[in-house]
C-alpha positions, 0 to 999 in steps of 0.5 A, a space after each residue: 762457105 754457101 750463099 743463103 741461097 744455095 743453103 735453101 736449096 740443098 733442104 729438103 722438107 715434105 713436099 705438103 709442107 713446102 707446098 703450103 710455104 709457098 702458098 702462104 708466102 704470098 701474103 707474106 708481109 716482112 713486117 707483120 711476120 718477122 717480128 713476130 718470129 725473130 723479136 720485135 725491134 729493127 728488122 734485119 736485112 734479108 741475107 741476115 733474117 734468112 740465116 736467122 730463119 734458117 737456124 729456128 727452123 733446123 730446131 724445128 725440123 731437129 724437134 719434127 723427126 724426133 717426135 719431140 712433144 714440144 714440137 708445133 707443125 704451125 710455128 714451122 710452118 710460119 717459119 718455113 713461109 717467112 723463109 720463101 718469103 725472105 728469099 724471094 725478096 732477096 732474088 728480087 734484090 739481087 741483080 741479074 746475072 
């Protein structure tokens, strides 16, 4: 099975899109963001809440390519922000290799 990690890396979105999660990932806050997207209550640890991003966030890019009426290019691009943000504390979690 793939690491959190290497499964962020094998996606491939739009390159404005991206460009516009790291931007806003640098005001990111754990804890002003993720309850908002994942439900309000203990947050989880990073490893998890990224799986849990990740899994929102293919919905959302199932709903993008398929036109789909429901689909809202600022809840996905809230997620894809909280998921650079996410991965960049969990790097920073880990240790050197």
């Amino acid at each position: 099975m793939q690491d959190v990690l290497t499964m962020l890396n094998a996606l491939h979105r739009p390159r404005l899109m991206m460009r516009a999660a790291r931007i806003g990932a640098q005001e990111y806050r754990r804890s002003a963001h993720l309850p908002r997207l994942l439900g309000y209550g203990a947050l989880p640890r990073n490893g998890i809440a990224l799986l849990k991003l990740i899994e929102i966030e293919a919905t959302l890019e199932e709903q993008r390519i398929g036109s789909d009426a429901s689909y809202s290019l600022v809840k996905h691009l809230d997620v894809l922000i909280a998921m650079v943000g996410e991965a960049r504390l969990l790097r920073s979690t880990q240790a050197p290799a």
